[in-house]
Backbone bond lengths (Angstrom), bond angles and torsions (degrees), N, CA, C in turn:
res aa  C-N    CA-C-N  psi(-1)  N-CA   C-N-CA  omega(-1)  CA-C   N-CA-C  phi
1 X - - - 1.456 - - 1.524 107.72 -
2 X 1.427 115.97 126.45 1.451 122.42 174.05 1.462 113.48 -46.31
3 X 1.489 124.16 170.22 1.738 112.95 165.50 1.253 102.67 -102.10
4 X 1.455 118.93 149.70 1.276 134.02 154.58 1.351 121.25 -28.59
5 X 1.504 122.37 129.72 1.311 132.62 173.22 1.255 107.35 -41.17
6 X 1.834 133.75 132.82 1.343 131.88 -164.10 0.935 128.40 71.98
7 X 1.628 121.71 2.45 1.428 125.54 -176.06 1.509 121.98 -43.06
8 X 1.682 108.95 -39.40 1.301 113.22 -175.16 1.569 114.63 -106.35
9 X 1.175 109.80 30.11 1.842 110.84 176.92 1.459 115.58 -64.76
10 X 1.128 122.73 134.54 1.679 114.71 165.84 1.208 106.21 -108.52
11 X 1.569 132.89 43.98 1.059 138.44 169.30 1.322 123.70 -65.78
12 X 1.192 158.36 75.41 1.467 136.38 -174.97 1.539 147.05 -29.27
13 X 1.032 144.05 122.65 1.435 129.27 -149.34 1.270 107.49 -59.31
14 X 1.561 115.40 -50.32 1.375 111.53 -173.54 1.562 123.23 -47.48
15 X 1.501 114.78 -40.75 1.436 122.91 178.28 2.088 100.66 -60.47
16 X 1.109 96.97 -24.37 1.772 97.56 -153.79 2.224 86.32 -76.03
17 X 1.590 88.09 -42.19 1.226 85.70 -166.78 1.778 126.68 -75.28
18 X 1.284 109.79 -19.74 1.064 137.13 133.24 2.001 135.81 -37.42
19 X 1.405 93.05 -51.77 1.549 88.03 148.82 1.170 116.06 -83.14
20 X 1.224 142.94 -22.73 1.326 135.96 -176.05 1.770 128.56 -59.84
21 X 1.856 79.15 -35.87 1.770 105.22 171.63 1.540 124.37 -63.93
22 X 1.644 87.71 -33.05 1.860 102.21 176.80 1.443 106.16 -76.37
23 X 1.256 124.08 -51.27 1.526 115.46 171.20 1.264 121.61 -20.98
24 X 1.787 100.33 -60.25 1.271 112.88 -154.84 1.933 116.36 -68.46
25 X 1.506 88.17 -42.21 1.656 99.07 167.02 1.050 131.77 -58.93
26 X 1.725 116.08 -56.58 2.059 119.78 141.44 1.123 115.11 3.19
27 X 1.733 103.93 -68.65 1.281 109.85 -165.45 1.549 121.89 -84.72
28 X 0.807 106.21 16.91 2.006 121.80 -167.07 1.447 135.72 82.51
29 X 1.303 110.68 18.56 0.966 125.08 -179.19 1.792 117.52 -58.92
30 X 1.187 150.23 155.56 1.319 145.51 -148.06 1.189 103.65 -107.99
31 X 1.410 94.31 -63.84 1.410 128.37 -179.32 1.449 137.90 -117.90
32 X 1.014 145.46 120.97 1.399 137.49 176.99 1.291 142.85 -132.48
33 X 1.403 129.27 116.10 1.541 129.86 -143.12 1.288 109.04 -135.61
34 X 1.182 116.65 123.60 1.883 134.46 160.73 1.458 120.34 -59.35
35 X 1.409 133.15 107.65 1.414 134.14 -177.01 1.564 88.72 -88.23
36 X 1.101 96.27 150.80 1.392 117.63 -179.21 1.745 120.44 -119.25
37 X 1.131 151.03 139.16 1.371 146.79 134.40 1.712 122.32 -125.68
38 X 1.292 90.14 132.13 1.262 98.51 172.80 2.127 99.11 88.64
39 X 1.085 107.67 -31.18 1.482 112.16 172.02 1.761 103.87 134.03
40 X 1.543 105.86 -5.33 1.487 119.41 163.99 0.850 132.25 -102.07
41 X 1.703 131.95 121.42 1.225 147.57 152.82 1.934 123.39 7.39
42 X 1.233 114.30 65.22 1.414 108.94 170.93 1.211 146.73 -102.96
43 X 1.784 94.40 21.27 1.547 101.38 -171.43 1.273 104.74 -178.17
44 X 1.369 134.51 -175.92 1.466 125.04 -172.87 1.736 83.24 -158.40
45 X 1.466 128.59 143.42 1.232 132.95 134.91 1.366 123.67 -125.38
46 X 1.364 107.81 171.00 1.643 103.56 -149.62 2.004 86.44 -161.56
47 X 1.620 110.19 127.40 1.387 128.66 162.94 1.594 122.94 -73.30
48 X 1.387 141.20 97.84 1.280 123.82 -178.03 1.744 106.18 -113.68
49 X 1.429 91.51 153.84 1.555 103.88 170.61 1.569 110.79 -82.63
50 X 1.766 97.58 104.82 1.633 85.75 162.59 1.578 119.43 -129.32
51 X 1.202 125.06 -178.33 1.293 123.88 -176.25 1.844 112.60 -33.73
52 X 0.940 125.64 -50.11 1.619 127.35 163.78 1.336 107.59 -75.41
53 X 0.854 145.09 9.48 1.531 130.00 143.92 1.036 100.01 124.93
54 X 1.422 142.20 -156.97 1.352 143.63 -147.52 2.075 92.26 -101.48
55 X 1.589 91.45 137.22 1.680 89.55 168.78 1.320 104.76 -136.87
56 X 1.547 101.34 177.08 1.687 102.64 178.05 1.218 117.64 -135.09
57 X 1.262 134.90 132.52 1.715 149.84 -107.38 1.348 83.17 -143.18
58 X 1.369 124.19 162.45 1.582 129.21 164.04 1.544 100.80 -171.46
59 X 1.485 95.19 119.06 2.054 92.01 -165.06 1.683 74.49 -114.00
60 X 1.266 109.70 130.01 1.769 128.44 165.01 1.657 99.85 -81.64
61 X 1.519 106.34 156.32 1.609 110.29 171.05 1.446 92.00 -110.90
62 X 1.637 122.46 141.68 1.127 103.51 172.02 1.898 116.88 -97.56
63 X 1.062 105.09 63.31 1.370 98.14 -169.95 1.625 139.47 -34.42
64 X 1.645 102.73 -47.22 1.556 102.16 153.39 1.156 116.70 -59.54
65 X 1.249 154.70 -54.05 1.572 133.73 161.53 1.732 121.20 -25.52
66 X 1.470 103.55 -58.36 1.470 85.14 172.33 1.060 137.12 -77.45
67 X 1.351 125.57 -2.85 1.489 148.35 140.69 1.363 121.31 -22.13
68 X 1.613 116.40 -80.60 0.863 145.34 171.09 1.614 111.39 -47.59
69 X 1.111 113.57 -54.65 1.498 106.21 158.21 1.920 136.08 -53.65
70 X 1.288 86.82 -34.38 1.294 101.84 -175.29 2.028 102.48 -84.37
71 X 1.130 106.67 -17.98 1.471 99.67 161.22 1.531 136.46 -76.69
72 X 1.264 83.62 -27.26 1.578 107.29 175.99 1.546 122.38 -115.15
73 X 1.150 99.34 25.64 1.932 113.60 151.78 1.390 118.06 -83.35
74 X 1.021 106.62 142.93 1.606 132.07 156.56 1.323 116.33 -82.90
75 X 1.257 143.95 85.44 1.456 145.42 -136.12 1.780 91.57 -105.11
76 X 1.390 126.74 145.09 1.501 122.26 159.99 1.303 109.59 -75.49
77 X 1.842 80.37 142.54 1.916 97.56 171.39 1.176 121.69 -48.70
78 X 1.254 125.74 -18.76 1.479 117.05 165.31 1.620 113.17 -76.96
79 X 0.858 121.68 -15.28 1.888 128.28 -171.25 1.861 87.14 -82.99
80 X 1.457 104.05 -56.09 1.604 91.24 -175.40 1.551 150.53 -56.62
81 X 1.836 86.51 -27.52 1.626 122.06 -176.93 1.148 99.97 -70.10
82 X 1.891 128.05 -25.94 1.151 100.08 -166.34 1.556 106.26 -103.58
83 X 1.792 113.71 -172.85 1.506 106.54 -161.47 1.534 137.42 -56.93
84 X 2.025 97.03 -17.38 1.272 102.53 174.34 1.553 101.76 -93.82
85 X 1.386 93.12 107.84 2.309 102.38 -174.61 1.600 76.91 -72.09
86 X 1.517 91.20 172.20 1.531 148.69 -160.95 1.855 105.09 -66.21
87 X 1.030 101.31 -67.55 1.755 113.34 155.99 1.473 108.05 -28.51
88 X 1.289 118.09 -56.37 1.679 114.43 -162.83 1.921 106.63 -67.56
89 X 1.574 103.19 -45.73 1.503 97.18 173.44 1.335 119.53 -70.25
90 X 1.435 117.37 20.68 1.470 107.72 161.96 0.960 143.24 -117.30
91 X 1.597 96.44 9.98 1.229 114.02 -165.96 1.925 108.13 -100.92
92 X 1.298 110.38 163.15 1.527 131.71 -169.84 1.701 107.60 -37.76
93 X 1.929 102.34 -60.06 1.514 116.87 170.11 1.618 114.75 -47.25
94 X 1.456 109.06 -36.24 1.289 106.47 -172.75 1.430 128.06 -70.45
95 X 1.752 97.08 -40.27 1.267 106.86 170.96 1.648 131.95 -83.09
96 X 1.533 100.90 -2.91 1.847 96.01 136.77 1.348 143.24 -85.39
97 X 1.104 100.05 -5.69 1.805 95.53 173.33 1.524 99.22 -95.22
98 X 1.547 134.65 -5.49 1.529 137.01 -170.37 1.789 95.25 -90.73
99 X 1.478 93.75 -43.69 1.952 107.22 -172.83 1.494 102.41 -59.12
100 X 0.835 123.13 -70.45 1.311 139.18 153.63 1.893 136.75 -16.72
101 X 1.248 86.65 -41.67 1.727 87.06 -176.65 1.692 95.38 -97.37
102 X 1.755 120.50 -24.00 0.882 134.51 -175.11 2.218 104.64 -51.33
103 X 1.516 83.85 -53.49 1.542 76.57 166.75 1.137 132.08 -132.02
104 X 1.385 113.20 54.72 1.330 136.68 131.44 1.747 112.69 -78.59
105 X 1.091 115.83 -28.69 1.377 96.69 172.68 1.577 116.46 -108.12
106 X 1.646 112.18 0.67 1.558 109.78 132.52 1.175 132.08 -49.26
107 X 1.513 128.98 -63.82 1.047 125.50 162.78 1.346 116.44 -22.40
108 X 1.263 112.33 -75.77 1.808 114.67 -171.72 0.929 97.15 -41.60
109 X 1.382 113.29 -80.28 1.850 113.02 -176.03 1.785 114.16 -9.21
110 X 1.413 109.40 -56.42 1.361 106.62 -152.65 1.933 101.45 -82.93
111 X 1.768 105.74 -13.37 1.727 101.26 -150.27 1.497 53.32 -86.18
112 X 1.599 157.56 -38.76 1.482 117.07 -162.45 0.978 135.21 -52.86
113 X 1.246 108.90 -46.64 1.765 115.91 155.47 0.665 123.26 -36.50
114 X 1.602 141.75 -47.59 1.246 145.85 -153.23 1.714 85.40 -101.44
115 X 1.039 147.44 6.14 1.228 143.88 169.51 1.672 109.83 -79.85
116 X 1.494 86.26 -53.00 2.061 104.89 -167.37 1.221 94.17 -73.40
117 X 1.535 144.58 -12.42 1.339 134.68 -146.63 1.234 134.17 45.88
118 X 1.731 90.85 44.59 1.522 92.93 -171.67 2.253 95.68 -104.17
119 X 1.180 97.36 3.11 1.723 102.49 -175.38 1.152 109.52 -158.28
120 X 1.341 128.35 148.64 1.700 124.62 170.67 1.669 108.12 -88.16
121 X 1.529 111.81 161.97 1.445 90.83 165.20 1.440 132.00 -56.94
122 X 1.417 116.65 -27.01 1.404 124.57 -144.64 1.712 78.40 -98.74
123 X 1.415 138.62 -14.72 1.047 119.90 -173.51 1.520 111.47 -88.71
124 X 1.300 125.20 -20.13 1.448 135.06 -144.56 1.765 65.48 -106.30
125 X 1.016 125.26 -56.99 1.727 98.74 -170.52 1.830 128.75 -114.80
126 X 1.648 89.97 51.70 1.047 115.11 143.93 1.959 126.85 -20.92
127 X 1.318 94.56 -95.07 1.196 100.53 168.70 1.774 130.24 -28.72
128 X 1.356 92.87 -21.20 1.794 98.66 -179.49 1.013 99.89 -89.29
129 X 1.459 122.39 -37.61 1.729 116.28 -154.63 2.126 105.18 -35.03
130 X 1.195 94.54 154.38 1.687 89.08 -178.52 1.647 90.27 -119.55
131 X 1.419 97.33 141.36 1.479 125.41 167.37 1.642 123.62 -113.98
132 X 1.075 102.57 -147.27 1.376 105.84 -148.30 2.059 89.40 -81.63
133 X 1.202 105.58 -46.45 1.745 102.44 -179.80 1.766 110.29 -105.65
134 X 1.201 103.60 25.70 1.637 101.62 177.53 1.461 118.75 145.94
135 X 0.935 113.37 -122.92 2.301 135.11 167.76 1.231 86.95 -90.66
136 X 1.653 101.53 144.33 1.593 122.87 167.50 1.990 89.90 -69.86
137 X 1.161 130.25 -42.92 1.546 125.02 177.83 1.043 109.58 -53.12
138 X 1.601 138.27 -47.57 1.500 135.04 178.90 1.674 112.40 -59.61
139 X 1.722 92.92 -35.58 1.794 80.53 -165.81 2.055 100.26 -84.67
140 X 1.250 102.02 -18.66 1.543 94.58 172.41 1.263 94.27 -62.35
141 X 1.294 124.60 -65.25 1.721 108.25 -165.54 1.312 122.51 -39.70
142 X 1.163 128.11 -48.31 1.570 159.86 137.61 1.653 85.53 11.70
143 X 1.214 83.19 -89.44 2.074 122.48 -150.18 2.009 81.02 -45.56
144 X 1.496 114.39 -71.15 1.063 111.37 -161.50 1.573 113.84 -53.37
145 X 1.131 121.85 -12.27 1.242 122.48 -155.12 1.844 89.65 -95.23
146 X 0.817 99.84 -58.15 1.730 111.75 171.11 1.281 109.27 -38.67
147 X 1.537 117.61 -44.26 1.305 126.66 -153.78 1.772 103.90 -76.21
148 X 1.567 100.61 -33.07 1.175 121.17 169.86 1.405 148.41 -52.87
149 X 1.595 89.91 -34.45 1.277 108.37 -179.46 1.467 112.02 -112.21
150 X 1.390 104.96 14.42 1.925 111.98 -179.20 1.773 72.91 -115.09
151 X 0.970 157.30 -45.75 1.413 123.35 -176.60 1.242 136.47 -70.45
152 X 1.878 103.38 -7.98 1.645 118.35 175.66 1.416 96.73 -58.19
């Protein structure tokens, strides 16, 4: 299995998460807040003004996912030769600054769109919006899953 885009960043989370905050404000964001567990960085939420009035967004990092990936890469011999060996990208620390930069350059990705007018902000993060039991994405999953098992 290839490694995850950013596999080899020595970026620090805090800086990553920190740009992440500037994005969000750039882009009009109100407000913007770092969830924390354990005393580490696992999530970012952010208030935007949209046509219905002010909402509130909450993008999770999934860090054990990129973990888990990053254990089970096959990294190139050039990634290994150099000073950060092979061992270091697999480890827990590593795969937050990878989780992390991963979407920080989602973000960009998406404010581009929303640059060209090809997306609004509030549309590209849809899926975050928070509702009444969580992410509008969790409760679709939810809904569909329900929906699923009333048609058996």
């Amino acid at each position: 299995m290839k490694p995850p885009l950013n596999y080899s960043t020595e970026i620090p989370v805090a800086r990553t998460v920190g740009e992440c905050s500037a994005l969000l404000a750039n882009a009009g964001a109100d407000t913007v807040a770092t969830a924390y567990t354990d005393k580490r960085p696992t999530g970012i939420s952010f208030r935007l003004f949209t046509a219905g009035g002010h909402r509130d967004f909450v993008m999770p990092i999934n860090i054990d996912g990129v973990h888990k990936l990053l254990k089970d890469a096959t990294f190139p011999a050039s990634a290994v030769g150099r000073a950060s060996k092979e061992g270091t990208y697999r480890t827990r620390a590593h795969a937050e600054k990878v989780a992390w930069r991963i979407a920080k350059d989602w973000l960009e990705a998406q404010l581009a769109l929303i640059d060209a007018s090809m997306a609004t902000l509030d549309q590209v993060m849809l899926p975050y919006l928070q509702v009444e039991s969580g992410s509008l994405y969790e409760l679709v999953q939810e809904r569909g899953r329900l929906a699923a098992l009333e048609a058996s």
